[in-house]
GUNUMAR-299742 format. One record per residue: x, y, z of N, C-alpha, C in turn; residue in one letter. Coordinates in pm, 1 decimal, padded with zeros to 6 digits. Atoms other than C-alpha are relative to their C-alpha. Layout:
N
{{X Y Z} {X Y Z} {X Y Z} "A"}
...
END
This chain:
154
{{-00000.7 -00053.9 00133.1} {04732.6 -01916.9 00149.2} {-00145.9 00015.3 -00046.1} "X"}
{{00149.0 -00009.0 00065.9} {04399.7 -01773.8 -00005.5} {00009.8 00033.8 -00120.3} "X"}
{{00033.4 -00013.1 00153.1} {04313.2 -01726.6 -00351.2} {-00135.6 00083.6 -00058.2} "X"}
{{00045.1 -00085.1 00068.3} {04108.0 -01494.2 -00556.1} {-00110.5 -00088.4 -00102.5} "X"}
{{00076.0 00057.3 00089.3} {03780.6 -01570.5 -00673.2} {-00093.1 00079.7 -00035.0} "X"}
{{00078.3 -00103.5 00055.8} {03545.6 -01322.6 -00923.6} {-00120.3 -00030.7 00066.0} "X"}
{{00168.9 -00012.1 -00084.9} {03217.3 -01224.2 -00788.1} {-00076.8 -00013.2 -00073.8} "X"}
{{00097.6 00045.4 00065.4} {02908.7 -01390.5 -00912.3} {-00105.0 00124.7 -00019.9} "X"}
{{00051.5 -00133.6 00069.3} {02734.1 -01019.7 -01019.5} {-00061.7 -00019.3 -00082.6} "X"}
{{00038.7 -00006.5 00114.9} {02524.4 -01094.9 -01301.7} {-00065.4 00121.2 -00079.0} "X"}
{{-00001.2 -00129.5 00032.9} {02497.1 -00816.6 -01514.4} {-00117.0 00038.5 -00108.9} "X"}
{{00106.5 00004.9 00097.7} {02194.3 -00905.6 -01740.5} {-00113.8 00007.0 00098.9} "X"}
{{00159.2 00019.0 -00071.8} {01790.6 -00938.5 -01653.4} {-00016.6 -00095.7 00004.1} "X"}
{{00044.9 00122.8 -00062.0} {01667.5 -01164.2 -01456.1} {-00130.4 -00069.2 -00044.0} "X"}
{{00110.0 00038.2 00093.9} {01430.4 -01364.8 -01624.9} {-00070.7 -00113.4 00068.5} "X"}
{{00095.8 00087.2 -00089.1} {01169.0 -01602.3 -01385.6} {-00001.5 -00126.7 -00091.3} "X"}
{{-00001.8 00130.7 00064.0} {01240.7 -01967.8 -01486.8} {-00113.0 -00099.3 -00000.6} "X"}
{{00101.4 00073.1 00037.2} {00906.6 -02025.7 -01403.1} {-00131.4 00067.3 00000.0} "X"}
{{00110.7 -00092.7 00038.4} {00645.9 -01801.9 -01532.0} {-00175.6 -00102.6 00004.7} "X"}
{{00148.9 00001.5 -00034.2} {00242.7 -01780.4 -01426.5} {-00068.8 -00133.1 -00149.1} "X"}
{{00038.2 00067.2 00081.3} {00079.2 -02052.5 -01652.2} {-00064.3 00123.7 -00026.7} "X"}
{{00127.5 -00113.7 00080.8} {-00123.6 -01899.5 -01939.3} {-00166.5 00050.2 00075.5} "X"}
{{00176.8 -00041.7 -00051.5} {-00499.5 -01913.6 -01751.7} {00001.2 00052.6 00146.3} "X"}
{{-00005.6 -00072.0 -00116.7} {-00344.5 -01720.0 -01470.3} {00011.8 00196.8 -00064.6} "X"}
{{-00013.3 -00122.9 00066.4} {-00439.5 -01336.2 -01607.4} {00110.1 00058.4 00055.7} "X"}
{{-00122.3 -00020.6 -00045.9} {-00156.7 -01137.0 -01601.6} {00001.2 00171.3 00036.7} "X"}
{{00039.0 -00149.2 -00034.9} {-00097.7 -00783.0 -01411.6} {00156.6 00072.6 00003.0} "X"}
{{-00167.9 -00094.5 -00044.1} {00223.0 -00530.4 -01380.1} {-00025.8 -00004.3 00138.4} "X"}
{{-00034.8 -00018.1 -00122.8} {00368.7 -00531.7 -01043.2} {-00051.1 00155.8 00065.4} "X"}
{{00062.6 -00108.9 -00055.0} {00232.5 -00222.7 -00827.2} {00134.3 00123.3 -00006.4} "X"}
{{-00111.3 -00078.9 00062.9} {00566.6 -00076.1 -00868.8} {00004.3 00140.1 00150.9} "X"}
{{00053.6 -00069.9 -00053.0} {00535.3 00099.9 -00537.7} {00096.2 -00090.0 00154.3} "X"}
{{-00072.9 00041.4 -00166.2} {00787.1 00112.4 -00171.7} {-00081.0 00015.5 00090.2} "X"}
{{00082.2 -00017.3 -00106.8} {00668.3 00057.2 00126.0} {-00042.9 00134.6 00096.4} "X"}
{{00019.4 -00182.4 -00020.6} {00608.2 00424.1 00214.9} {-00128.3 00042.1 -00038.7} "X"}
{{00130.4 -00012.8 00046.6} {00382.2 00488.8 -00025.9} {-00179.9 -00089.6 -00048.6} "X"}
{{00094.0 00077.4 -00010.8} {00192.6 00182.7 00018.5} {-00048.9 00029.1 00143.1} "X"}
{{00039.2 -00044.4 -00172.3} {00164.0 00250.2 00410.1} {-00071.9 00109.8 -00012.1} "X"}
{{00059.9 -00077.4 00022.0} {00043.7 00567.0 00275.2} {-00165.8 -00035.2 -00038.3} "X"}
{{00136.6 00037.3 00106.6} {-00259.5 00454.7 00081.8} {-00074.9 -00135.9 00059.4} "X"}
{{00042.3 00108.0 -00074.2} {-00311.9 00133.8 00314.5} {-00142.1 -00021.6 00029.9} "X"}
{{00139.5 -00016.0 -00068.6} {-00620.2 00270.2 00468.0} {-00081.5 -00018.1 -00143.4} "X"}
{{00059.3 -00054.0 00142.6} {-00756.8 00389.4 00106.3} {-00018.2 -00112.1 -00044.1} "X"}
{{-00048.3 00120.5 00105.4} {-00618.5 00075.5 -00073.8} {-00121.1 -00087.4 00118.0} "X"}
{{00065.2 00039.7 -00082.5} {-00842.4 -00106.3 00205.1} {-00165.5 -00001.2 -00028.4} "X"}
{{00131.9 -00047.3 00025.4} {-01167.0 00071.9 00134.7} {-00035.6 -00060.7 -00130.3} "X"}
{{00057.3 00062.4 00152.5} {-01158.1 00088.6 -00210.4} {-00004.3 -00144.4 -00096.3} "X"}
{{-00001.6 00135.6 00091.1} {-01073.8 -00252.2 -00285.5} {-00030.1 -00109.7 00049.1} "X"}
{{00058.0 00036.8 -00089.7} {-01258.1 -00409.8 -00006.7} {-00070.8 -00130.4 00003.7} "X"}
{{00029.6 00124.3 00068.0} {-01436.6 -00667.7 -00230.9} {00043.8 -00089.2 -00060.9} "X"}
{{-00034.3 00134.4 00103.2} {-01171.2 -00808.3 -00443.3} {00115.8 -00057.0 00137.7} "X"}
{{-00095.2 00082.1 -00141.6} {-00957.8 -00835.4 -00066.8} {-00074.0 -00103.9 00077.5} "X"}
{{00079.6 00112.9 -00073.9} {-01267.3 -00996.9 00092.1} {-00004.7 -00162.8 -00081.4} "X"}
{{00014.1 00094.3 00046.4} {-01273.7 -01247.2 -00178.8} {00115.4 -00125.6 -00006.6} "X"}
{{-00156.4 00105.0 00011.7} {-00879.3 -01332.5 -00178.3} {-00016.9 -00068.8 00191.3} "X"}
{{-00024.3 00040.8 -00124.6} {-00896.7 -01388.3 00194.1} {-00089.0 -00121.1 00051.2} "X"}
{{00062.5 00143.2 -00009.9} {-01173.0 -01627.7 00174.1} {00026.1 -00150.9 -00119.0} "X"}
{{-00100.5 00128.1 00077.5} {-01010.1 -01797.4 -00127.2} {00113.4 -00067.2 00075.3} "X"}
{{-00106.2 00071.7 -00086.4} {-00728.8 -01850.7 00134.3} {-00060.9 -00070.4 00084.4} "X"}
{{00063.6 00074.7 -00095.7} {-00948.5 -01978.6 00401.8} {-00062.4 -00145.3 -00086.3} "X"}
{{00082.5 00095.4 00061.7} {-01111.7 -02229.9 00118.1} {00159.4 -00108.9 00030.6} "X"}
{{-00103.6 00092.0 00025.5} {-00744.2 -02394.5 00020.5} {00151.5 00083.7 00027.2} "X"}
{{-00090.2 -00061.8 00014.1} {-00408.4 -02304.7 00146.9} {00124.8 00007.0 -00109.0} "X"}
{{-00079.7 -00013.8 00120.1} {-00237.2 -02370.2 -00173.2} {00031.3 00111.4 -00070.8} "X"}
{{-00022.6 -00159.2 00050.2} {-00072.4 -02046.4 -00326.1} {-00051.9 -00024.6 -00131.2} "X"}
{{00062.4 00023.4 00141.4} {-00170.2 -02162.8 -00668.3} {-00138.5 00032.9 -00002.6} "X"}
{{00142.6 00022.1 -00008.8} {-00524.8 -02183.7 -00552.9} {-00080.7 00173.8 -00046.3} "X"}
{{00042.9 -00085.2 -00028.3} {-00586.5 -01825.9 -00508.0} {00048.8 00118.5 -00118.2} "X"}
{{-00091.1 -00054.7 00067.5} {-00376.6 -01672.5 -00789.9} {-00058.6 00151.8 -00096.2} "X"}
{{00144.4 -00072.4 00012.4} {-00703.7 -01505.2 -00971.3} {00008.7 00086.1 00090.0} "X"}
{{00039.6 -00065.5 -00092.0} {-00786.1 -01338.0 -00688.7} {00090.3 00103.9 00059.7} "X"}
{{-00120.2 -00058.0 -00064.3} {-00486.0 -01211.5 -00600.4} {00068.3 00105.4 -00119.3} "X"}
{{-00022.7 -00057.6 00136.8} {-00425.6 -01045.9 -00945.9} {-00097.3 00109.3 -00000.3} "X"}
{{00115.7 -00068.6 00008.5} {-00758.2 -00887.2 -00904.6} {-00014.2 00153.6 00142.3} "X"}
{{-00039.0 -00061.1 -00168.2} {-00628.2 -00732.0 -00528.6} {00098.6 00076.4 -00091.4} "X"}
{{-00111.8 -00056.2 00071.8} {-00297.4 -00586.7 -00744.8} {-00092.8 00061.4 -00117.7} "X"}
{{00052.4 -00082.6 00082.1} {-00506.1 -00452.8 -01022.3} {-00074.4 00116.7 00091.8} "X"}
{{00039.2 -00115.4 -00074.5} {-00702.9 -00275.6 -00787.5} {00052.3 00099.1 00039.8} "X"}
{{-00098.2 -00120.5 -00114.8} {-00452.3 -00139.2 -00537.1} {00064.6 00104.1 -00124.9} "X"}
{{-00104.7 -00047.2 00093.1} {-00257.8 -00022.3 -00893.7} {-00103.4 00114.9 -00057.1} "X"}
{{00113.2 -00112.1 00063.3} {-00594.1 00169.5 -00998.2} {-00038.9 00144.4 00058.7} "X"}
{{-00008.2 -00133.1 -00068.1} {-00614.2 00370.2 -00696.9} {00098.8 00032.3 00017.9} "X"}
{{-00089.9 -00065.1 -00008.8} {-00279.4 00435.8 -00679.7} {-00000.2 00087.4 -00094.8} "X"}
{{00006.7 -00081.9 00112.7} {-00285.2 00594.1 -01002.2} {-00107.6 00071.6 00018.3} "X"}
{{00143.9 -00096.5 -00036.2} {-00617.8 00769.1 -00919.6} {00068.2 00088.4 00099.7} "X"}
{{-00083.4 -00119.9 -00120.8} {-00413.6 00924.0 -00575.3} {00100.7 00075.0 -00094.0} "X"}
{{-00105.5 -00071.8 00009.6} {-00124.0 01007.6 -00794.5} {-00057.7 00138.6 -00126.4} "X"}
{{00070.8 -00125.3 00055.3} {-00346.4 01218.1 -01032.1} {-00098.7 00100.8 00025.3} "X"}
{{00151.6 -00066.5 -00033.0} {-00584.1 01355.8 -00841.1} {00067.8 00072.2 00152.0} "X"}
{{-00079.3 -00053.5 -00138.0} {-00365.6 01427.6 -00467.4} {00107.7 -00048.9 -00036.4} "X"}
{{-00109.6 00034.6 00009.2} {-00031.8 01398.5 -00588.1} {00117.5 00057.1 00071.3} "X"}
{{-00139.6 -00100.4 -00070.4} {00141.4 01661.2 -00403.1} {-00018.7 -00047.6 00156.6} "X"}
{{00001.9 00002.8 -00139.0} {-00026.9 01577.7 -00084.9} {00004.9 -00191.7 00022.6} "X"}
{{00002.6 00140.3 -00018.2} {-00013.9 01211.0 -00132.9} {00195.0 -00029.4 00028.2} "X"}
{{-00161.1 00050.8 00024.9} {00429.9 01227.6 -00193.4} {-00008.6 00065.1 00178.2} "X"}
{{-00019.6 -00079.6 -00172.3} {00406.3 01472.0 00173.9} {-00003.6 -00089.8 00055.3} "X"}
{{00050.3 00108.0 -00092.6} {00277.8 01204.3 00324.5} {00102.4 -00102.3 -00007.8} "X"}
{{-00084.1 00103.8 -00004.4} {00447.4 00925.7 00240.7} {00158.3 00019.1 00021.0} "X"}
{{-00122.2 -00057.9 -00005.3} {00787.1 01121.6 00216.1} {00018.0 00023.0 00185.4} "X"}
{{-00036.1 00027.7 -00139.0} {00722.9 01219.1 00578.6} {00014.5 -00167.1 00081.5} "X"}
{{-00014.1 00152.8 -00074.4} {00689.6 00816.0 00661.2} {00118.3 -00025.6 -00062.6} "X"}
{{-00154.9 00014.9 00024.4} {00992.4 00788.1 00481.4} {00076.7 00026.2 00090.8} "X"}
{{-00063.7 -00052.3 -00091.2} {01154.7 00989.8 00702.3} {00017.5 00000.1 00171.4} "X"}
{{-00001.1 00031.9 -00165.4} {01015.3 00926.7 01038.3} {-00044.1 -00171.3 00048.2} "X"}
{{00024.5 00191.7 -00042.7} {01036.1 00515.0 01071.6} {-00120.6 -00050.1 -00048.7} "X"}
{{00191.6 00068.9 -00013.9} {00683.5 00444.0 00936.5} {-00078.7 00015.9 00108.4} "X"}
{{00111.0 -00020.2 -00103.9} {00531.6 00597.8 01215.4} {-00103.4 00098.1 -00059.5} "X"}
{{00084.3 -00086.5 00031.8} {00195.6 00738.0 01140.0} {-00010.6 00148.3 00091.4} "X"}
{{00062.8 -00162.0 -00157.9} {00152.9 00981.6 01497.2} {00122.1 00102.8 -00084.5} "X"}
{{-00076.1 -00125.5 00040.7} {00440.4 01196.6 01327.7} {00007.1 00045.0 -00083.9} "X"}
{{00021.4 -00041.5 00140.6} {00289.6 01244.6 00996.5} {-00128.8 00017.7 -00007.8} "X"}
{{00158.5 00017.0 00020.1} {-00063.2 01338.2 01129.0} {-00008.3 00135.6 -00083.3} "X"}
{{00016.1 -00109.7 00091.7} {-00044.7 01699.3 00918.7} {00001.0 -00042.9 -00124.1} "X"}
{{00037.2 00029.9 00158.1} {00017.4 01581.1 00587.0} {-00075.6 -00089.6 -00011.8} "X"}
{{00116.3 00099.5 00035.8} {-00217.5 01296.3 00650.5} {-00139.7 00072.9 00014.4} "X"}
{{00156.6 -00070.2 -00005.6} {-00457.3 01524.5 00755.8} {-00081.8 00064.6 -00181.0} "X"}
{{00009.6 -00060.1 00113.9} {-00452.5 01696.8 00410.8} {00000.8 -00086.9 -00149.0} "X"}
{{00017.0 00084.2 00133.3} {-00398.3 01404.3 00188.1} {-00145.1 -00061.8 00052.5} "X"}
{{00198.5 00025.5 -00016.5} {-00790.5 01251.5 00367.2} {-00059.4 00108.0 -00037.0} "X"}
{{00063.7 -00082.7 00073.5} {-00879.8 01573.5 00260.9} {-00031.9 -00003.3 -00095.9} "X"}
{{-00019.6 00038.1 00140.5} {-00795.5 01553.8 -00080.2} {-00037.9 -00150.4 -00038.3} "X"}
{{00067.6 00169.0 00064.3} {-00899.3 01166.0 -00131.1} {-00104.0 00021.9 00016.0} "X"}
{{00142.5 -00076.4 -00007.3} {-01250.0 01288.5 00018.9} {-00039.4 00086.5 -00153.8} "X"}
{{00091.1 -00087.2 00098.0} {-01305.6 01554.2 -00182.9} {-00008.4 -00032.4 -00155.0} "X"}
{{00033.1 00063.4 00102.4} {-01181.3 01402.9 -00489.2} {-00043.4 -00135.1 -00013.9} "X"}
{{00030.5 00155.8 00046.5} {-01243.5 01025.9 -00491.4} {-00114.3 00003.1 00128.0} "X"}
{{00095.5 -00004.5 -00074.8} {-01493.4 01082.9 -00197.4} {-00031.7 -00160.5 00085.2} "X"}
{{-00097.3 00038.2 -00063.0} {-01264.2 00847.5 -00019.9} {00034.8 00047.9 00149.6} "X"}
{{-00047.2 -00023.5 -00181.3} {-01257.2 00825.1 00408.3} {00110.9 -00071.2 00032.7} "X"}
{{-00072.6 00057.1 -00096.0} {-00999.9 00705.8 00609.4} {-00098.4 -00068.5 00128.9} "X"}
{{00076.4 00058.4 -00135.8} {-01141.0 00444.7 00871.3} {00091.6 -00081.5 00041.0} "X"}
{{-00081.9 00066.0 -00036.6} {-00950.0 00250.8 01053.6} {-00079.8 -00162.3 00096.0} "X"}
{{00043.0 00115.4 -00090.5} {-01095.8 -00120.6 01155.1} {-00014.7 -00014.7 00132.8} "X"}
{{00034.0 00040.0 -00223.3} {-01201.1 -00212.8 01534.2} {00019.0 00141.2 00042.0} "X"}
{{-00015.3 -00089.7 -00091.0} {-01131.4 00121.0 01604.3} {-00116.3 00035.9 00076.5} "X"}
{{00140.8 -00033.7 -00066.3} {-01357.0 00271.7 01886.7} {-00088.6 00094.9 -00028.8} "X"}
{{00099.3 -00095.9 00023.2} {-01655.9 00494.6 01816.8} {00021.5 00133.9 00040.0} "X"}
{{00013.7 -00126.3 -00055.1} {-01654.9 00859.3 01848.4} {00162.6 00051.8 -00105.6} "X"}
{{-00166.1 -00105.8 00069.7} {-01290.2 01098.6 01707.7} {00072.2 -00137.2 -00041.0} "X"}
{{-00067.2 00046.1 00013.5} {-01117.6 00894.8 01534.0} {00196.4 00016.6 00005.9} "X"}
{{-00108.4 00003.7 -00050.4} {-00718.9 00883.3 01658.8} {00073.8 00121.9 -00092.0} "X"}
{{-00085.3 -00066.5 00062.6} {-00576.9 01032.0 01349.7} {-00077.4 00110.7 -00051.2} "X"}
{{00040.7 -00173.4 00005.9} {-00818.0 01361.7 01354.0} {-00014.1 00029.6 00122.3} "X"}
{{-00043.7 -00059.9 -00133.4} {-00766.7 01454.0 01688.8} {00104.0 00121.5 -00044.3} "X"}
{{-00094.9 -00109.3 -00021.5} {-00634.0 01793.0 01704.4} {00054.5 00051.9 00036.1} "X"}
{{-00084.9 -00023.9 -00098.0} {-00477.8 01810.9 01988.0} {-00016.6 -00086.2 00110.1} "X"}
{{-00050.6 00171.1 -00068.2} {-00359.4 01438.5 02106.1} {00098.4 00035.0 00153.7} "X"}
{{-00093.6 00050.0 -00111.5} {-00240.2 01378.5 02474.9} {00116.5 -00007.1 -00029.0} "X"}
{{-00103.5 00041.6 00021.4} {00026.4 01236.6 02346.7} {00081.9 00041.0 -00137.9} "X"}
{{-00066.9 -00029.4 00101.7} {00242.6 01395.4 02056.1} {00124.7 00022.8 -00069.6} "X"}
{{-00159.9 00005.7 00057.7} {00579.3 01411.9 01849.7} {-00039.0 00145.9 -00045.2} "X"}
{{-00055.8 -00108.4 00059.7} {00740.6 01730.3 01731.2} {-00026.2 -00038.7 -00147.0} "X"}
{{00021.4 00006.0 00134.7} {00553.6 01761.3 01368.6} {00060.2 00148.0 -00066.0} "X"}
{{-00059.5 -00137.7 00088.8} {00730.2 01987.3 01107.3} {-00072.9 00043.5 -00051.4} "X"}
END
């Protein structure tokens, strides 16, 4: 014999039972899927290069999440500044992009056209490169114009 029991659904807002003490400044969430963060990764990288170097050695000081909380507020304000800078300045070629990683698994090799055109547009307006860490000297992977190895790009 089984029995019938209502589903725990709560139908109100969820309200954090334990909110940031006061002397932790406070930021809006980046508000932003993983698409269009994968998009802007490289960018978000560059431009915010100093307040990431600083959280990462705040982590290396103390691994306490509390410890670093500052710092980490200061990484989210950033990333939230250039996002809003991409979405007014390359907005059409910034959604291409990420819309194609939507679509093809988060793989970059099958979204090298609209990436080509959104580094364009971050260049020319925010005067903004794409680099990619350790990579090796000389063409970098994702301006290659005709890769050995390639996917069927639309």
């Amino acid at each position: 014999m089984s029995s019938f029991q209502a589903g725990s659904v709560q139908t109100n807002d969820y309200v954090d039972p334990t909110p940031l003490p006061d002397h932790i400044p406070k930021v809006e969430e980046l508000g932003a899927t993983s698409a269009p963060l994968k998009s802007a990764a490289f960018f978000i990288g560059a431009y915010c290069k100093d307040y990431n170097e600083d959280f990462m050695l705040c982590k290396a000081e103390n691994r306490d999440p509390a410890h670093c909380l500052k710092e980490g507020r200061r990484v989210t304000r950033c990333a939230t500044d250039l996002i809003t800078k991409m979405r007014e300045n390359c907005l059409q070629q910034f959604e291409a992009h990420w819309n194609c990683l939507e679509r093809n698994n988060q793989e970059y090799y099958h979204c090298r056209k609209p990436e080509r055109t959104l580094n364009a547009c971050m260049f020319e307006k925010l005067g903004l490169t794409k680099t990619i860490p350790g990579a090796p000297a000389g063409q970098p992977i994702h301006e290659v114009k005709n890769p050995y190895f390639k996917s069927v790009q639309k």
